[in-house]
C-alpha positions in Angstrom: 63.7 15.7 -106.4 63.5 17.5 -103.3 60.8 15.1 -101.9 62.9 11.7 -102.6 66.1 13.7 -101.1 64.1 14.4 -97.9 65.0 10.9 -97.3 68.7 11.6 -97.4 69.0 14.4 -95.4 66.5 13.2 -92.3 69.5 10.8 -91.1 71.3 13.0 -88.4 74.7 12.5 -89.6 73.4 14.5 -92.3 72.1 17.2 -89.7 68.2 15.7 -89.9 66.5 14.7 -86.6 64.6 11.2 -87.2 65.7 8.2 -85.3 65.8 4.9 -86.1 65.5 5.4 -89.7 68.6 4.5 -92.2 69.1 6.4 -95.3 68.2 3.5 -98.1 64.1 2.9 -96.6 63.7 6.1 -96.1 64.6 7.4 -100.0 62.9 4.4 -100.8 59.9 5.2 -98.7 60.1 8.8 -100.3 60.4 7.4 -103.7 56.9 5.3 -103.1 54.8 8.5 -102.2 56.5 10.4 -104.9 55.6 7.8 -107.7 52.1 7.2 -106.2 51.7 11.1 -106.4 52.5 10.7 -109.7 50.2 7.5 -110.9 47.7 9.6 -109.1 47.8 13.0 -110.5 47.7 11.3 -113.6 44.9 9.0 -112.9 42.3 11.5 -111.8 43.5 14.4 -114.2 42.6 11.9 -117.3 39.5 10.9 -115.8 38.7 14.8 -114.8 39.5 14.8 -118.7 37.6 12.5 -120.5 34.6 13.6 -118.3 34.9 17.4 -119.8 35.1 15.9 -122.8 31.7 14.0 -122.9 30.4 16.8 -121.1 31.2 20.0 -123.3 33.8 18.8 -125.5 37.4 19.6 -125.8 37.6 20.6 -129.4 36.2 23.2 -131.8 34.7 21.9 -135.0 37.1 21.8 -138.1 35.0 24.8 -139.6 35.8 27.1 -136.3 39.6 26.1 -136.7 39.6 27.2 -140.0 38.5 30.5 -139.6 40.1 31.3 -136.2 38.8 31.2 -132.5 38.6 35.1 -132.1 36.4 34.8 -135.2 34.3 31.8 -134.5 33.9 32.5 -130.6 34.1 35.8 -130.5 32.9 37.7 -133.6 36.6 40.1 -133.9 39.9 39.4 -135.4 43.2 39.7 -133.4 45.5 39.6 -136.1 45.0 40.1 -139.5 47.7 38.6 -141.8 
């Protein structure tokens, strides 16, 4: 929110100091580079993803689910109810 408002409150009658630029490109300019952030963030963190997943895995086994991850990984117990 605070990055697409940047292009609100540039426009000196606002108090800003860029000039030339109107209120509407600018948000609009703002809202571009926010949504790319976005699609990009995205992009790479599911590609960062699916390479740890064909590289170590992401999941346990059922069998280490069952019986706990302090159990399975560990050799202790946490809680025991």
């Amino acid at each position: 929110v605070g990055a697409i408002l940047t292009g609100v409150f540039c426009v000196p009658e606002l108090g800003g100091y860029v000039e030339g630029r109107e209120i509407i490109p600018q948000v609009w300019a703002q809202l571009k580079s926010v949504l790319f952030t976005f699609v990009y963030c995205f992009a790479v963190s599911w590609v960062l993803l699916k390479l740890v997943d064909k590289l170590v895995g992401l999941r346990v086994d059922e069998q280490a689910e069952d019986i706990g991850l302090d159990l399975a990984e560990h050799n202790e117990t946490a809680y025991n109810h």
